[in-house]
C-alpha positions in Angstrom: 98.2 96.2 94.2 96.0 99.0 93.6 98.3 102.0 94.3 96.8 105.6 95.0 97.9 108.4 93.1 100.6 110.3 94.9 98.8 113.8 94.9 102.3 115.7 96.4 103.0 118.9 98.8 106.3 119.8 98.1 107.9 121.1 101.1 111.2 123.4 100.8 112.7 124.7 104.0 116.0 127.0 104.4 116.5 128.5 108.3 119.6 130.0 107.0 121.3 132.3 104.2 124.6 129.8 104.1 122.3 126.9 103.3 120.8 128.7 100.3 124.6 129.2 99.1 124.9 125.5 99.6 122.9 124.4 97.1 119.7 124.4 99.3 118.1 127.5 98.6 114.5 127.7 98.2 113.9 127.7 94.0 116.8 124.6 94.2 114.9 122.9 95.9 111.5 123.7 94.2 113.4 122.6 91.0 114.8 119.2 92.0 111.7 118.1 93.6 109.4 118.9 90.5 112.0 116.7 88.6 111.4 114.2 91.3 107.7 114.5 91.0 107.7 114.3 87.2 110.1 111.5 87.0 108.1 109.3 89.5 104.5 110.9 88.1 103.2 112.2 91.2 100.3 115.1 90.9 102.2 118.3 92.5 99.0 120.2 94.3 100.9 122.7 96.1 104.3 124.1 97.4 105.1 124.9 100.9 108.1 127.2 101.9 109.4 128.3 105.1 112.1 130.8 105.1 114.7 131.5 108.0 112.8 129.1 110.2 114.9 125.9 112.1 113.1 122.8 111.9 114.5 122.7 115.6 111.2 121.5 118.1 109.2 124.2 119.3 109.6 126.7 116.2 106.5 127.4 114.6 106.3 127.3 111.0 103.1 128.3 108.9 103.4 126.7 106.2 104.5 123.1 107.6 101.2 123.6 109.6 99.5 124.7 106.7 100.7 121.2 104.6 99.6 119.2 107.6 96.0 120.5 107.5 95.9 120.2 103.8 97.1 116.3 104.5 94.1 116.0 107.4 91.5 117.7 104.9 92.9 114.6 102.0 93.9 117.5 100.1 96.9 116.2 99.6 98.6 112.6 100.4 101.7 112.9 99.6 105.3 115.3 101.6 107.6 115.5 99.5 111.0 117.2 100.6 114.7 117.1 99.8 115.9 116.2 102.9 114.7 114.3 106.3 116.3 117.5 107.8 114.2 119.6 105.7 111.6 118.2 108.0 112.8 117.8 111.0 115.8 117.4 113.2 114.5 115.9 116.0 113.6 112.4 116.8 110.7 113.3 118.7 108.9 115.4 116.3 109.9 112.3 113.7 107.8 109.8 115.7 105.0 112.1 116.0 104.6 113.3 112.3 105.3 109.5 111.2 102.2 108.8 114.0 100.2 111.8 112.1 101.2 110.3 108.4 99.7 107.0 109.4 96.5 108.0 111.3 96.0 110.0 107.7 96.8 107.7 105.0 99.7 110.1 104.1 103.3 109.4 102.9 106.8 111.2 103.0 108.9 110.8 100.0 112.7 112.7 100.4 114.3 112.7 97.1 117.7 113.1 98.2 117.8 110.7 101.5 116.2 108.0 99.4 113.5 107.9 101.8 109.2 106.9 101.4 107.2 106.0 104.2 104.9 104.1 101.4 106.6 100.6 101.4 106.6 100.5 105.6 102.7 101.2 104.6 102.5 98.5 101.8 104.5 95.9 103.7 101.8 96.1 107.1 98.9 96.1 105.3 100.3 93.0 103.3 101.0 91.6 106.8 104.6 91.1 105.5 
């Protein structure tokens, strides 16, 4: 199997202050995703943070957007994020970025949920 080199966005996203006392502030997360990065030698291109923003539907956040066009413009191939929640909360807005991850050739890795959307890619292309 000739595997592509991960080239990674982390993405770190607190909407509250009692998360970031719970172990899920903003430089946590940085810290265990570079560890996550380097352990699985993945090429970390950029970081993406939003702060006090819900990952409820409808809330805007820049720098999600921003990490989407950087995955359209093959920037980068790669979301990595501690948490499915970090991400989303919503089944609706799962469906659609997991739709948006395919049409680009893109992955999501969460370190903590144990989570990559690389082996659903690997297993269809393999006709498994």
């Amino acid at each position: 199997m000739n595997e592509e080199k991960k080239k990674c966005g982390l993405y770190m996203r607190v909407s509250t202050e009692d998360q970031a006392r719970e172990g899920f502030s903003l430089p946590e997360q940085r810290e265990r995703l570079e560890k996550f990065c380097e352990l699985k030698d993945y090429e970390i291109i950029d970081y993406y943070e939003d702060a006090g923003i819900s990952a409820k539907t409808g809330n805007h956040r820049a720098e999600f957007e921003r990490l989407k066009n950087d995955i359209k413009s093959k920037r980068i191939n790669t979301i990595v994020a501690l948490k499915l929640d970090r991400i989303t909360r919503s089944i609706y807005d799962w469906e659609n970025l997991m739709t948006f991850l395919d049409e680009n050739n893109a992955y999501l890795d969460c370190v903590n949920d144990e989570f990559t959307s690389f082996y659903d890619k690997v297993f269809k292309s393999a006709n498994l």
